[in-house]
Z-matrix of the N, CA and C atoms (Angstrom, degrees):
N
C 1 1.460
C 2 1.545 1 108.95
N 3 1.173 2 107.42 1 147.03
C 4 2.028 3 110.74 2 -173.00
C 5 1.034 4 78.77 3 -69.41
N 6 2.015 5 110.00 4 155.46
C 7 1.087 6 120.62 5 167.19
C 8 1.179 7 131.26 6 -83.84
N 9 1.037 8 121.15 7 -42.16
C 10 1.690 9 124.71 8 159.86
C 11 1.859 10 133.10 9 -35.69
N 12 1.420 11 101.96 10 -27.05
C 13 1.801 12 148.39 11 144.68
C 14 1.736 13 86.43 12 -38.31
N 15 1.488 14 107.56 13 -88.41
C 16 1.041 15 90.17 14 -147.30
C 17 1.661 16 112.00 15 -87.64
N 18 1.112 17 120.33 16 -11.76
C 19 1.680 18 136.00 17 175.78
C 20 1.352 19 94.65 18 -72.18
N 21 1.258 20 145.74 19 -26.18
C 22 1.243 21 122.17 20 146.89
C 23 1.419 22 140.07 21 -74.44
N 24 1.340 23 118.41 22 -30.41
C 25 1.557 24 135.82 23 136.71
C 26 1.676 25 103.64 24 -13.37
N 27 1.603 26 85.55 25 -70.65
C 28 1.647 27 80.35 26 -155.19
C 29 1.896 28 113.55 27 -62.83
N 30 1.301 29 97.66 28 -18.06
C 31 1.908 30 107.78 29 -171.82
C 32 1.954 31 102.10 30 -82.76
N 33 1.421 32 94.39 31 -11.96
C 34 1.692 33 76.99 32 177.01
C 35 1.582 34 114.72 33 -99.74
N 36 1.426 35 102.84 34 -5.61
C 37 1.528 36 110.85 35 -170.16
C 38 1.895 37 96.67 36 -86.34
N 39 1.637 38 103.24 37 -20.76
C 40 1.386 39 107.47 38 -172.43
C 41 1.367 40 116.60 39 -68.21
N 42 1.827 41 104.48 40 -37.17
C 43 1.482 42 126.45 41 -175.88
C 44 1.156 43 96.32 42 -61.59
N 45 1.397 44 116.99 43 -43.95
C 46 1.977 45 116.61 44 -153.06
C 47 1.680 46 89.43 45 -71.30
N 48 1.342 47 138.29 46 -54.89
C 49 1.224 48 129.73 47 159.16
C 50 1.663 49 122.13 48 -28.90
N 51 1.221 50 107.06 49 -54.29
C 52 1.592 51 96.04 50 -171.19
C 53 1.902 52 103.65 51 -72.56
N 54 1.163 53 106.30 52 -33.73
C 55 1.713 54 97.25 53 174.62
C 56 1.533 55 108.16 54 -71.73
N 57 1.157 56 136.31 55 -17.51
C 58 1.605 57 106.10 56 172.10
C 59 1.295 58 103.03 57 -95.61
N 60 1.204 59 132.16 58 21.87
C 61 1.559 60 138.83 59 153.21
C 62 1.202 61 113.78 60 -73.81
N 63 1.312 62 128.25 61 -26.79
C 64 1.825 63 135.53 62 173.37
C 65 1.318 64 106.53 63 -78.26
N 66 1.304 65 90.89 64 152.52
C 67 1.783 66 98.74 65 154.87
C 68 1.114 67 112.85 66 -109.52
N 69 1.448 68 112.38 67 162.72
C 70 1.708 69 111.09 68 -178.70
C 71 1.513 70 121.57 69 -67.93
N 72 1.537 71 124.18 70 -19.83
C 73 0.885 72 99.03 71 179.08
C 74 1.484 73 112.62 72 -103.24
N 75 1.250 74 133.41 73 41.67
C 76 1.440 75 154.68 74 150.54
C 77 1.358 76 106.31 75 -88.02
N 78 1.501 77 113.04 76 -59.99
C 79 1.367 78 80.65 77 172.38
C 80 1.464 79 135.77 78 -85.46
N 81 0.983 80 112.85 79 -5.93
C 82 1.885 81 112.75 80 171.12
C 83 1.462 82 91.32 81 -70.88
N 84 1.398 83 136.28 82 -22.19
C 85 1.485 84 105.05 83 -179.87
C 86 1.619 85 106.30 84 -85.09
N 87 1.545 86 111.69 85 -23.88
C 88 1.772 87 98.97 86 -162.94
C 89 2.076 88 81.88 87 -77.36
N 90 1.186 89 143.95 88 -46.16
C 91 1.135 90 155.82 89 166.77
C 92 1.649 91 116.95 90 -19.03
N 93 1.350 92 109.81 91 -54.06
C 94 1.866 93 114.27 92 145.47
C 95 1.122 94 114.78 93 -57.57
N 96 1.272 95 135.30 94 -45.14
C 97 1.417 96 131.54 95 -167.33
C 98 1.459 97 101.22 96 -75.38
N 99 1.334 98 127.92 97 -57.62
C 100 1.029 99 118.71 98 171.61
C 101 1.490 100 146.34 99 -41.05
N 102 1.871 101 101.46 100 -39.71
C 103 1.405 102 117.96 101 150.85
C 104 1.362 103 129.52 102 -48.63
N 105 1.622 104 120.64 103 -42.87
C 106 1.195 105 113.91 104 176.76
C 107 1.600 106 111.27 105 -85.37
N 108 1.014 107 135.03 106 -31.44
C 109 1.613 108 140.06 107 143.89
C 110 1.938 109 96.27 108 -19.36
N 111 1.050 110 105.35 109 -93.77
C 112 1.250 111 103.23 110 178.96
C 113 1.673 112 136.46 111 -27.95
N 114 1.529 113 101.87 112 -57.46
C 115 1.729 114 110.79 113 153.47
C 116 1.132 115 123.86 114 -44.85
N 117 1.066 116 129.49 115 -42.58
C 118 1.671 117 151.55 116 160.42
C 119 1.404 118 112.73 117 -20.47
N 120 1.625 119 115.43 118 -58.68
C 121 1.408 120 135.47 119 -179.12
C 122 1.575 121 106.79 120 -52.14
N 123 1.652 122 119.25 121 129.62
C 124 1.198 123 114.87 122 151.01
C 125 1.184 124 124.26 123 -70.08
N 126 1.469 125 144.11 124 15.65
C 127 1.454 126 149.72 125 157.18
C 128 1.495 127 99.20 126 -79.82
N 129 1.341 128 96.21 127 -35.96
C 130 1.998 129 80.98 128 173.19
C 131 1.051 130 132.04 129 -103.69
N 132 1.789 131 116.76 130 -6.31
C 133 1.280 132 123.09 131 150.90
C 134 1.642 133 132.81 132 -48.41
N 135 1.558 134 92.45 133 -42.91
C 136 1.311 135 104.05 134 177.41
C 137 1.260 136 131.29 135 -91.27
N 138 1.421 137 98.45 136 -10.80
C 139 1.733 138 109.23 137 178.54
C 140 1.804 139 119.70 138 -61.30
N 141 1.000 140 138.33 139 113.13
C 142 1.455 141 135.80 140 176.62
C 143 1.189 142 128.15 141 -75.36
N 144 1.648 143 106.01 142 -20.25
C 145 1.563 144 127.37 143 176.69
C 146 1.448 145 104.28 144 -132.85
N 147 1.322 146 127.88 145 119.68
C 148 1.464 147 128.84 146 155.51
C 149 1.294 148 110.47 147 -114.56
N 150 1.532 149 112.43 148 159.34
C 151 1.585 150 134.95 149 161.75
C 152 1.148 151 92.74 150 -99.97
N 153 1.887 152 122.61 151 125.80
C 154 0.972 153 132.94 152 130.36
C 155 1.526 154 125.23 153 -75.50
N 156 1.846 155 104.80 154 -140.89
C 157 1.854 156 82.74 155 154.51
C 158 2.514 157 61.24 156 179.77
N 159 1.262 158 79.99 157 154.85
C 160 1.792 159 92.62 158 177.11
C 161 1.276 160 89.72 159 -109.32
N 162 1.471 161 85.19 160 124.50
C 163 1.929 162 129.99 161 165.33
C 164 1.374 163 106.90 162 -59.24
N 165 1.566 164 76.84 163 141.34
C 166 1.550 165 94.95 164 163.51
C 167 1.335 166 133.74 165 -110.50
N 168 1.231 167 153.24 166 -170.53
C 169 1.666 168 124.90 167 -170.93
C 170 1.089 169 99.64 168 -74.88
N 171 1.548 170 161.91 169 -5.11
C 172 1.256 171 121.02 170 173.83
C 173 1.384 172 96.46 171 -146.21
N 174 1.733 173 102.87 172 61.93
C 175 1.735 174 116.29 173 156.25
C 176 1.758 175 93.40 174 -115.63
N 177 1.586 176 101.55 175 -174.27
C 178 1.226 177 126.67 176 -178.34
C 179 1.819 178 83.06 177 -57.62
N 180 1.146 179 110.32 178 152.03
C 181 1.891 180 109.71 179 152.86
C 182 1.251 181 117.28 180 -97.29
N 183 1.322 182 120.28 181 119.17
C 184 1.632 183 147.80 182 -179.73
C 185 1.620 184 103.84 183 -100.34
N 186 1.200 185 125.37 184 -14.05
C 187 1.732 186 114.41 185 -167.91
C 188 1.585 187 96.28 186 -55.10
N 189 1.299 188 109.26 187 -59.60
C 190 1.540 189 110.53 188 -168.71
C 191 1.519 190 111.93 189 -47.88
N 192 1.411 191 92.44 190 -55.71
C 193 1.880 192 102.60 191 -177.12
C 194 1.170 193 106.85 192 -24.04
N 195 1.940 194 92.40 193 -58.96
C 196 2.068 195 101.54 194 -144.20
C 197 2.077 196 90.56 195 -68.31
N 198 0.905 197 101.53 196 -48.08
C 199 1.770 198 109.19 197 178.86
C 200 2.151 199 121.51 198 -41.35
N 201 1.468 200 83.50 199 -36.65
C 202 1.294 201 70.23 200 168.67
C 203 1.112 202 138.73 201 -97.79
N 204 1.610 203 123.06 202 -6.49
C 205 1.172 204 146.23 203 -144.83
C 206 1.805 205 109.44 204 -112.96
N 207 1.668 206 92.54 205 -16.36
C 208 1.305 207 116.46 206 -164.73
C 209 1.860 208 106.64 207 -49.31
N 210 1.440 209 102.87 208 -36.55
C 211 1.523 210 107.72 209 170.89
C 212 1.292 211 148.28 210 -87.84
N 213 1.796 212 88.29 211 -14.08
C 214 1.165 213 105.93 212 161.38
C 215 1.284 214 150.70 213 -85.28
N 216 1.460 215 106.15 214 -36.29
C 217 1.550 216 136.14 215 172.34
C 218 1.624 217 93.70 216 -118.03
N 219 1.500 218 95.29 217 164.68
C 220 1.488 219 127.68 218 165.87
C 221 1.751 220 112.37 219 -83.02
N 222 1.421 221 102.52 220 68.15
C 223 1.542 222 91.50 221 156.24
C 224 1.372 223 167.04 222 -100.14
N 225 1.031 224 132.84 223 130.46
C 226 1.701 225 145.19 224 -147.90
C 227 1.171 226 87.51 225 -99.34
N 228 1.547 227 99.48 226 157.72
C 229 1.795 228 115.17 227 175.00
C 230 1.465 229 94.83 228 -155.57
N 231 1.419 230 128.98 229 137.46
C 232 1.701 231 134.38 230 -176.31
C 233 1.398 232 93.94 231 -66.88
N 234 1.385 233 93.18 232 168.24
C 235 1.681 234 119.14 233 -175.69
C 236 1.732 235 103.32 234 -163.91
N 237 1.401 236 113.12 235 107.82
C 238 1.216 237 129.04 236 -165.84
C 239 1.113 238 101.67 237 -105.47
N 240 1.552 239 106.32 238 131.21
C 241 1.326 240 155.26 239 -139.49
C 242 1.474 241 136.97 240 -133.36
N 243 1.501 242 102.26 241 45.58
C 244 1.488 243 98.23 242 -144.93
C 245 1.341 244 124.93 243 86.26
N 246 1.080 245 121.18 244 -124.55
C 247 1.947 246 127.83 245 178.69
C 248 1.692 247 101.40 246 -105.16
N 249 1.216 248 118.46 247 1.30
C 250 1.573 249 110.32 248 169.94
C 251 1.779 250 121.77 249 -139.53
N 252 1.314 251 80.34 250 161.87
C 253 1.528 252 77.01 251 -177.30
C 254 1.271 253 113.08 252 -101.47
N 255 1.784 254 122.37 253 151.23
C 256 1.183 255 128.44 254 158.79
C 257 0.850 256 130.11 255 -82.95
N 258 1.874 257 140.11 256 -170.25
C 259 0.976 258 125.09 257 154.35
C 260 0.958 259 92.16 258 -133.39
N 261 1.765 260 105.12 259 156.32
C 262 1.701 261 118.12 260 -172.23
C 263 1.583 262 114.79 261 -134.35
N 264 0.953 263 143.19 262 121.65
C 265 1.294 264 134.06 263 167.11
C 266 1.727 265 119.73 264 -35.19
N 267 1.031 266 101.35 265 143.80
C 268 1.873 267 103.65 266 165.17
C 269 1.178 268 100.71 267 -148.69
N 270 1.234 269 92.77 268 143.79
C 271 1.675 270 133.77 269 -160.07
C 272 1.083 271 123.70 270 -125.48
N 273 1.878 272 121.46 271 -23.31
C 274 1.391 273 138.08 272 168.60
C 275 1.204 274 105.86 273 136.00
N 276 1.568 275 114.18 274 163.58
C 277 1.623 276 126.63 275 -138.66
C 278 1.811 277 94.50 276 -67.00
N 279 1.366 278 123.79 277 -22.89
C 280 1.557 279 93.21 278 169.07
C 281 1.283 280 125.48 279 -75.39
N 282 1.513 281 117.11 280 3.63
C 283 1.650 282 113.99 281 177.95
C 284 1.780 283 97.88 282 -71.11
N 285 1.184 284 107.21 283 -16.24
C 286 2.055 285 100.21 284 -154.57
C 287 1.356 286 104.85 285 -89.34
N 288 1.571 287 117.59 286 141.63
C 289 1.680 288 117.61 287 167.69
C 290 1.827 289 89.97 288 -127.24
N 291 1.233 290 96.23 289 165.15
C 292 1.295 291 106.14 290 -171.45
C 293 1.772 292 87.35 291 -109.85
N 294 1.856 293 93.44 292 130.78
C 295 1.659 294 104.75 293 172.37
C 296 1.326 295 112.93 294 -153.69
N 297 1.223 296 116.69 295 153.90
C 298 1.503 297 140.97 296 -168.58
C 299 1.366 298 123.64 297 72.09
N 300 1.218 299 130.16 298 167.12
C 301 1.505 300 126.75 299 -177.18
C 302 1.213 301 132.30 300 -8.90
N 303 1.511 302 108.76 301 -43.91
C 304 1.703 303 129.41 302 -158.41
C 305 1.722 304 93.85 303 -114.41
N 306 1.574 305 112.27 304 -7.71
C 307 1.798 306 94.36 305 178.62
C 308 1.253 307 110.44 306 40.92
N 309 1.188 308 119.07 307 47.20
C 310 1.770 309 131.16 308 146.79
C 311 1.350 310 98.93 309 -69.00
N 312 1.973 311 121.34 310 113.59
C 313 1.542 312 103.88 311 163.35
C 314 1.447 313 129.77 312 -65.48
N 315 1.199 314 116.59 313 166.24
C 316 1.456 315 108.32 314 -165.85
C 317 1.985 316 73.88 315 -131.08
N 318 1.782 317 90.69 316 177.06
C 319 1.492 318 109.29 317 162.46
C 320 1.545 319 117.28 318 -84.36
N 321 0.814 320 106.18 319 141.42
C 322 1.539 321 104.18 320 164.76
C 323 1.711 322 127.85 321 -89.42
N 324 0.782 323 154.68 322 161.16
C 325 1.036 324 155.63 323 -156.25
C 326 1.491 325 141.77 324 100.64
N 327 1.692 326 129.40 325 -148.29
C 328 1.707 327 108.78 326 169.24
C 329 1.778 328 106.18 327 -93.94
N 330 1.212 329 98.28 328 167.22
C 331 1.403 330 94.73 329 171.17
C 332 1.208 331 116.45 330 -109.86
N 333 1.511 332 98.18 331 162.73
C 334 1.944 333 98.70 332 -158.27
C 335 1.514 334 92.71 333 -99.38
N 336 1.710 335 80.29 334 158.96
C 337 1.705 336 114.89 335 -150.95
C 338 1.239 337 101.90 336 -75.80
N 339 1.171 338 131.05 337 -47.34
C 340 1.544 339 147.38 338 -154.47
C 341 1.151 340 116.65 339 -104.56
N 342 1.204 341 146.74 340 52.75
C 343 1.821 342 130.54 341 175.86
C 344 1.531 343 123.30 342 -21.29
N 345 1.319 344 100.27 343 -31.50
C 346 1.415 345 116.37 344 175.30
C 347 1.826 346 118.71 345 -53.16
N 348 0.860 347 93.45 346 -40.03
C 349 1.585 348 107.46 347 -168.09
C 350 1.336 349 118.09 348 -78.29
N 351 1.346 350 106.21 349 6.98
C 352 1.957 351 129.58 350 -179.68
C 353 1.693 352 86.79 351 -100.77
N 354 1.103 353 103.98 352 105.54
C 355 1.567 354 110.96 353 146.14
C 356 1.603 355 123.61 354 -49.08
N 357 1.093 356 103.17 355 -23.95
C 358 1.980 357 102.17 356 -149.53
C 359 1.647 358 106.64 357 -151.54
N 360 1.095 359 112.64 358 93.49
C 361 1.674 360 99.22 359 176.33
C 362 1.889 361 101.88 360 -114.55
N 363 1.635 362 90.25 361 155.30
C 364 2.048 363 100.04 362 -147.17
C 365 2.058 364 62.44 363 -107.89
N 366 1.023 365 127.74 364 140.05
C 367 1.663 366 139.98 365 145.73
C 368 1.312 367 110.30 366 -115.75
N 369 1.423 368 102.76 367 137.08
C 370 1.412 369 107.37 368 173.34
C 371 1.867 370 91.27 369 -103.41
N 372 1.695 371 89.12 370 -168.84
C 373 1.108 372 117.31 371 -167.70
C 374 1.263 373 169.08 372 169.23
N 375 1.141 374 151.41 373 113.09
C 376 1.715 375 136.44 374 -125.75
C 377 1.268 376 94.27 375 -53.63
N 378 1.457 377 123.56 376 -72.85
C 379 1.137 378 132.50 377 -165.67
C 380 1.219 379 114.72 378 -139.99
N 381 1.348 380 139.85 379 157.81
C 382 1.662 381 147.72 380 151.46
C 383 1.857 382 112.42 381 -131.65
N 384 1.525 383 95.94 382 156.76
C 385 1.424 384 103.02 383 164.46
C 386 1.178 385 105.40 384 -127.12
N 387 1.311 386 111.35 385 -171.54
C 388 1.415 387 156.15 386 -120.99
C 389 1.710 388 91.61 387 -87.34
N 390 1.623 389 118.96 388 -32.27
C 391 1.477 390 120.10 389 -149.24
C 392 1.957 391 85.12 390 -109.91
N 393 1.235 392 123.13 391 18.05
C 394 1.568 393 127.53 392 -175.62
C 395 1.995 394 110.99 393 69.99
N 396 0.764 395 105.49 394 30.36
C 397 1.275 396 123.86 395 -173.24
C 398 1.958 397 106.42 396 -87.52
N 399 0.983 398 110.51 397 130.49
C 400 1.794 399 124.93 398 -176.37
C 401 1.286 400 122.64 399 -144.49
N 402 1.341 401 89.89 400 120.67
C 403 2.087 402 111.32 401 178.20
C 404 1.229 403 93.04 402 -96.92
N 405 1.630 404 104.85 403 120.64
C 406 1.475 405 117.97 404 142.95
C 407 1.208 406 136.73 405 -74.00
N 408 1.345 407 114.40 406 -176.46
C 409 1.602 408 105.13 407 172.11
C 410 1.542 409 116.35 408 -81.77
N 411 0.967 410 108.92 409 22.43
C 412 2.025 411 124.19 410 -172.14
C 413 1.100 412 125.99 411 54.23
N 414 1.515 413 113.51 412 26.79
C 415 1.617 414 118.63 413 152.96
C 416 1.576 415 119.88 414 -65.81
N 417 1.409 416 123.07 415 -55.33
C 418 1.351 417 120.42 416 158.73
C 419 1.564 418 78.15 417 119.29
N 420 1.648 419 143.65 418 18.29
C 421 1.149 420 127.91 419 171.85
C 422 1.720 421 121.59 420 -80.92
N 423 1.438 422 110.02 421 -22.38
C 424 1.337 423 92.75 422 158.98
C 425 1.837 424 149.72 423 -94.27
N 426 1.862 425 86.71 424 -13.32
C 427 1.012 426 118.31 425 138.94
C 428 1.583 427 113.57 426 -16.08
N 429 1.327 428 92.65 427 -98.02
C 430 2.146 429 102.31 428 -172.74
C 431 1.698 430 110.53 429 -78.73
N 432 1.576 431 109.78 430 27.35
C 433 1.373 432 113.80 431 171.49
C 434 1.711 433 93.93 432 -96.49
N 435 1.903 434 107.05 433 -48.57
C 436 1.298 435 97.87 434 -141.68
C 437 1.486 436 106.99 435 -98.06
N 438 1.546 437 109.17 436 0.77
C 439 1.491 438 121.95 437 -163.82
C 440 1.592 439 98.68 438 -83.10
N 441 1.366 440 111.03 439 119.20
C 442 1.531 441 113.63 440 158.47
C 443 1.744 442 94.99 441 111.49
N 444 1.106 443 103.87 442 28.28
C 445 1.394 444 90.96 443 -175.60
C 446 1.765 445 92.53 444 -141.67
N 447 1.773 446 109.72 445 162.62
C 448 1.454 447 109.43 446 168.40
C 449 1.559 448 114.30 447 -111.94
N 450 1.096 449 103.97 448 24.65
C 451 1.674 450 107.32 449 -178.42
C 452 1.702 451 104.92 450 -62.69
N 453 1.124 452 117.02 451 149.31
C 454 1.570 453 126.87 452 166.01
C 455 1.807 454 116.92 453 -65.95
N 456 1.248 455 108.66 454 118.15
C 457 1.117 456 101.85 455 -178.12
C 458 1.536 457 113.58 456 -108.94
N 459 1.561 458 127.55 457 125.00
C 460 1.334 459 106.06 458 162.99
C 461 1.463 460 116.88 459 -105.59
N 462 1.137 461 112.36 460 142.31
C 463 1.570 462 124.50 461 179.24
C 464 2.003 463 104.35 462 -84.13
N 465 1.392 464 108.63 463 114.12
C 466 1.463 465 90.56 464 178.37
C 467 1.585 466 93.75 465 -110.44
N 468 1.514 467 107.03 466 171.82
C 469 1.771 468 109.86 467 -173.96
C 470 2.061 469 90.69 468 -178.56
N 471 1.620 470 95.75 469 162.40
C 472 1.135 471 99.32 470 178.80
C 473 1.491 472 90.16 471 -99.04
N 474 1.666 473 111.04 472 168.44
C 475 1.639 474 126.84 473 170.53
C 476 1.024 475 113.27 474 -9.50
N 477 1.407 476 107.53 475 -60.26
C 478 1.227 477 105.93 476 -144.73
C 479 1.661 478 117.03 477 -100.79
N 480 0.812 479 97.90 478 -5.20
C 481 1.938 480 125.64 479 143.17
C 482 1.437 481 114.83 480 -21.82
N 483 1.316 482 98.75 481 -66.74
C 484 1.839 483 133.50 482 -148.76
C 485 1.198 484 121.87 483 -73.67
N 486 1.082 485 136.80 484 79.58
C 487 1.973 486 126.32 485 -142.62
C 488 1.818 487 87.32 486 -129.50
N 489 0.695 488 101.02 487 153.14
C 490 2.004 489 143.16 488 155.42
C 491 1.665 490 97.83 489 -20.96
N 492 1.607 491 97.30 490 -82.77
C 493 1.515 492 91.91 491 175.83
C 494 1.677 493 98.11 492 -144.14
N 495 1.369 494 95.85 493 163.69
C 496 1.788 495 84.85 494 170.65
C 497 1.823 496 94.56 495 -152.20
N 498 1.464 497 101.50 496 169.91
C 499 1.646 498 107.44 497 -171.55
C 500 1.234 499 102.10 498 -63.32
N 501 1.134 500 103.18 499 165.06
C 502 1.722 501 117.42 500 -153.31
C 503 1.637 502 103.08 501 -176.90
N 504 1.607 503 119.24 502 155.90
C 505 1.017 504 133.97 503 -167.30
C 506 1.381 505 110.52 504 -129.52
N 507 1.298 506 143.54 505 132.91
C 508 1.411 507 139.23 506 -165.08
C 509 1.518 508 92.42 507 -63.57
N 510 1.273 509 134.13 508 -20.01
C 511 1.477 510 119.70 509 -169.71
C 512 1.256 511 112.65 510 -124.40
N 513 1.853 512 99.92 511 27.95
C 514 1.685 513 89.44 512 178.59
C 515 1.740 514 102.40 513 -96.68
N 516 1.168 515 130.53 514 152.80
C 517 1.656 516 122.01 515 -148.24
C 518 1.887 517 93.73 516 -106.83
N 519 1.576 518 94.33 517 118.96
C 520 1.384 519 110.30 518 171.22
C 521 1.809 520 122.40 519 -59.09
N 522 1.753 521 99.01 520 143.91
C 523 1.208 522 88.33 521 165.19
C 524 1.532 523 141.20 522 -97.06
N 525 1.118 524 149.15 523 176.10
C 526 1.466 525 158.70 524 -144.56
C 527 1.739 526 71.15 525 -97.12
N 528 1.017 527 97.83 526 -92.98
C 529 1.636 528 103.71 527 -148.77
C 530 1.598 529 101.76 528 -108.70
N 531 1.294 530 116.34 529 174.80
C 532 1.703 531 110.50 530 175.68
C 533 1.680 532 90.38 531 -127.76
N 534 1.431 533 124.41 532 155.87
C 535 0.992 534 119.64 533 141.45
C 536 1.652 535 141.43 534 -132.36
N 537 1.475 536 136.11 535 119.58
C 538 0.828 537 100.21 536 -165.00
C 539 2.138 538 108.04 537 -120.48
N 540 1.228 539 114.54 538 -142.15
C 541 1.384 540 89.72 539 164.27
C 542 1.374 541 119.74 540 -106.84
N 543 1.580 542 130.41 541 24.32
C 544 1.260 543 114.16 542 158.89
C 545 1.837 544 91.07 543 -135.68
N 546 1.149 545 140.16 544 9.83
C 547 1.272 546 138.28 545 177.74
C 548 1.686 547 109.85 546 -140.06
N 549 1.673 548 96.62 547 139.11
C 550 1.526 549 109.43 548 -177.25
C 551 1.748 550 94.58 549 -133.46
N 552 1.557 551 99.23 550 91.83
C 553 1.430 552 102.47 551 147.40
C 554 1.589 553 144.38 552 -103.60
C-alpha cells in the first residue's frame, strides 16, 4: 500500500481518538471562537457568496454561522452526488432534507453552474498544518471541488486539528488560510 495511503490512515484514526477525548461542550465553545476568528477575516468580510457546508457532531459548528448569514451573503452548502459534490443554495432550515448514510441535510434545489462565482469557500477537516495543507476524510470530494479553481479557501478545525506538518499528497489542494480558535494562518 503507498505510504502516504496509509500515513494518512493512520493520522485520521489518531484525530478520531483525540475527538472522543472532548466533550461537547468544549467544543461548541472552541466552535464560537472559531466562528468569530473566521468573521474576523477580510476574505469574509468581503465575500458576497460563501460555501459553507452543515456540521456534523464532531466538525467545527456552522448551524449558527450558516443561519445567520442567511440574509446577508449568498450561502451554498455541498450536496453529494455520487463521487462529487454539488453546490446548492440555502435559504433557511426549510430548504434542508437530511440524505445519505449520515443524514447530513443538504439543500434542495438546482445546483449552481459556476463554482467560480463563490467568493469564499469555509472547508472543514480532519486535520491541517502549518504549510495550509488538509486531510480529508478520504473521499477525495473536496479535493475535485477545490482543484482548478482560484477561490479563497479557508480550512476551519479545532486545536487540536492543527499540527506542524501532516501527510499530504503533491495533489492534495492547499488552503488560503487556516482557521482555528486560537491561530489564524
Amino acid at each position: 500500500m503507498n505510504f502516504i495511503i496509509e500515513k494518512k490512515k493512520e493520522f485520521r484514526h489518531y484525530i478520531k481518538t483525540l475527538k472522543n477525548q472532548q466533550n461537547r461542550e468544549s467544543l461548541i465553545s472552541a466552535s464560537e471562537k472559531i466562528i468569530q476568528n473566521l468573521q474576523s477575516l477580510d476574505c469574509f468580510k468581503k465575500a458576497n457568496s460563501v460555501l459553507s457546508y452543515w456540521s456534523m457532531d464532531d466538525e467545527v459548528g456552522t448551524h449558527n454561522f450558516n443561519l445567520s448569514f442567511v440574509n446577508e451573503k449568498k450561502i451554498y452548502l455541498p450536496s453529494i452526488q455520487g463521487d462529487m459534490l454539488l453546490i446548492k443554495r440555502f435559504t433557511g432550515l426549510s430548504d434542508l432534507v437530511p440524505i445519505g448514510k449520515y443524514q447530513i441535510p443538504e439543500p434542495i434545489g438546482a445546483p449552481l453552474e459556476d463554482i467560480n462565482s463563490i467568493d469564499l469557500i469555509i472547508v472543514p477537516g480532519v486535520a491541517f498544518d502549518r504549510q495550509l495543507n488538509r486531510l480529508g476524510r478520504g473521499k477525495g470530494y473536496y479535493d475535485k471541488l477545490l482543484n482548478d479553481n482560484q477561490i479563497t479557501k479557508v480550512g476551519i478545525c479545532f486545536d487540536f486539528q492543527l499540527f506542524n506538518t501532516i501527510p499530504y499528497n503533491l495533489d492534495d489542494v492547499k488552503m488560503t488560510k487556516i482557521v482555528s480558535a486560537s491561530e489564524i494562518i
